[in-house]
N, C-alpha and C positions, 0 to 999 in steps of 0.2 A: 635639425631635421632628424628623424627617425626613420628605420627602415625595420620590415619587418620580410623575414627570411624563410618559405616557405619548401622543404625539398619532400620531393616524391620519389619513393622509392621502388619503381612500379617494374613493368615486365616489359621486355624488349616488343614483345612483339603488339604491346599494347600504348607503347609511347608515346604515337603520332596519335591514339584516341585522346589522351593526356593533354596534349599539348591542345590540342583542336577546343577541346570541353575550355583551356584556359581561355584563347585569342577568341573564340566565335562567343563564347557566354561571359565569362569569369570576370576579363578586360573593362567591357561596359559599367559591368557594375561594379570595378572597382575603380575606377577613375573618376566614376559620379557621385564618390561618396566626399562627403565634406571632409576635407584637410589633406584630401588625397595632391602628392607630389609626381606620381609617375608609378609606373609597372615594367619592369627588365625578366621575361621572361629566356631561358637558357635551358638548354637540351642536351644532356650526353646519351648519344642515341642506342650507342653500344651496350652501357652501362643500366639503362634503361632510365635514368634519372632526370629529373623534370626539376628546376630551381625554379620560383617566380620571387620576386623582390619586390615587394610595395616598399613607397615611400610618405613618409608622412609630416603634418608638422605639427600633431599631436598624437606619442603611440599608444592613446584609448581609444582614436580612429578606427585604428586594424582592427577591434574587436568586436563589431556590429553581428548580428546573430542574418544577416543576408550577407556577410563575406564568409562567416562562418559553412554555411551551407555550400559557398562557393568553392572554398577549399576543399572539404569533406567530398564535394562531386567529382573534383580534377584530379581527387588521389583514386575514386573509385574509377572514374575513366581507365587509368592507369592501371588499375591492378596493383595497387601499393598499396605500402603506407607513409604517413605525412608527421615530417617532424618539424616543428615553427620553433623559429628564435626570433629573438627580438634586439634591435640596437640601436645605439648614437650612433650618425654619420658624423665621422671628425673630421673626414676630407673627401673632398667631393671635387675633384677636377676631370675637364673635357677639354682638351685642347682639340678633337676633331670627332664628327661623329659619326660612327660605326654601323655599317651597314649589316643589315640579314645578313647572318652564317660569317662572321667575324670570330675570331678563337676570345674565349675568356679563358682566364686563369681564375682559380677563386682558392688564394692559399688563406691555412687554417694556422693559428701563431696562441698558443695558450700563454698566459701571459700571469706574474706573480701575482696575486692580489693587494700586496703590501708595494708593488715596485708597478702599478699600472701603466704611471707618465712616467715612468723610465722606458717602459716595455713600448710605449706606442712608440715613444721619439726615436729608438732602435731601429720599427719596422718601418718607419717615415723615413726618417737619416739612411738604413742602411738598406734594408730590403729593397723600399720604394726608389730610390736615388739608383740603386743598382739596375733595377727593372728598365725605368726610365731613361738609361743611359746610350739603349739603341734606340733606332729608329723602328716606328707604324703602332706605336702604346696611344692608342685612339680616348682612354678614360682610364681613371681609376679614382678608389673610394676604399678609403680604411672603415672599417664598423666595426664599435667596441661595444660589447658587454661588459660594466664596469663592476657590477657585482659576483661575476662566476670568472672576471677575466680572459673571455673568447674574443677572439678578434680577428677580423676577416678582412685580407686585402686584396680586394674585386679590381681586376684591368683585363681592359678589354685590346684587344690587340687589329691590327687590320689584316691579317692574315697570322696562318698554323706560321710560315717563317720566323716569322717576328715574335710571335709569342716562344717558338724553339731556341730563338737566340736570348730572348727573356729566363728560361729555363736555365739552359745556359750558364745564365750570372748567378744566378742566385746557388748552381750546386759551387761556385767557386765561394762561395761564405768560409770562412776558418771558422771548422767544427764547435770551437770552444766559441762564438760570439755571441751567439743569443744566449749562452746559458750567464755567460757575464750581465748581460742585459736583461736576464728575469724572464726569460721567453722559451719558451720548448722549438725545437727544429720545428722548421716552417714546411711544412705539408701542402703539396698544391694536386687539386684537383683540373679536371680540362672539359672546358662546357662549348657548346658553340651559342650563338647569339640568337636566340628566334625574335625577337623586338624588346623595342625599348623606346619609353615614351618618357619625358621628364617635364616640369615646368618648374619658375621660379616662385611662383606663389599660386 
């Protein structure tokens, strides 16, 4: 599965037009387009930032010129601008699913080129096992770009608590371990949940 990773970098006080342009238009027609696997739209409302994640299980899906349009509107809602990435989903687990306004994490992990599957099995092995170690981590999903080496590990939390006890673990990392493992300090942003729709085929 592929996911393609859409952020808007828009204005506070134009966010909820943002957000609204994606769930009331955008949604429809990106869920009825063939190969589509689901939509996880996320909001940091302070920051004025707008994340939407399509999923796919072909990523020449995303690129239809009516999603293009769709995009293009949701950042002008916004009063942004829109920057797309694209990735392999290497893990994709839900052990429970996460209602409206649930905390995500969406840490940012630059990863060697030459040390890739070193660099994921670190942030699987170490990051994610660490995250995972308290309780109310509702999902998570590693997404790698294997030719610039980006790599994002999305968990969704059942509450700020739980994702602060998430937090937590991971500033207790020794300084030196991801740079042994081919990995830059892991960077984590803080979204909340506005929906999220998945399917398995």
């Amino acid at each position: 599965m592929y996911a393609r990773v859409n952020t808007i970098f828009g204005q506070r006080a134009k966010v909820d037009s943002g957000v609204a342009h994606i769930e009331e238009s955008d949604r429809s027609a990106v869920e009825s387009t063939d190969g589509n696997r689901g939509l996880t739209t996320l909001v940091d409302p302070e920051g004025g930032v707008i994340v939407a994640m399509s999923y796919w299980d072909d990523p020449q899906h995303s690129s239809g010129a009516v999603l293009t349009r769709a995009r293009e509107g949701a950042a002008v809602a916004a009063g942004g601008e829109l920057v797309a990435e694209s990735f392999e989903v290497v893990v994709a687990e839900r052990p429970a699913v996460p209602d409206p306004g649930a905390a995500v994490r969406m840490t940012r992990v630059q990863l060697e080129p030459a040390r890739i599957d070193a660099g994921i099995a670190f942030v699987q092995d170490e990051l994610l096992h660490r995250m995972s170690a308290g309780s109310g981590l509702c999902s998570s999903e590693m997404l790698v770009d294997r030719k610039n080496g980006s790599l994002l590990l999305v968990t969704t939390w059942a509450n700020q608590d739980a994702a602060g006890r998430a937090d937590a673990l991971l500033e207790e990392l020794p300084a030196d371990a991801p740079l042994q493992a081919g990995t830059s300090l892991p960077r984590s942003e803080s979204y909340v949940l506005v929906r999220r729709t998945a399917r398995s085929a």
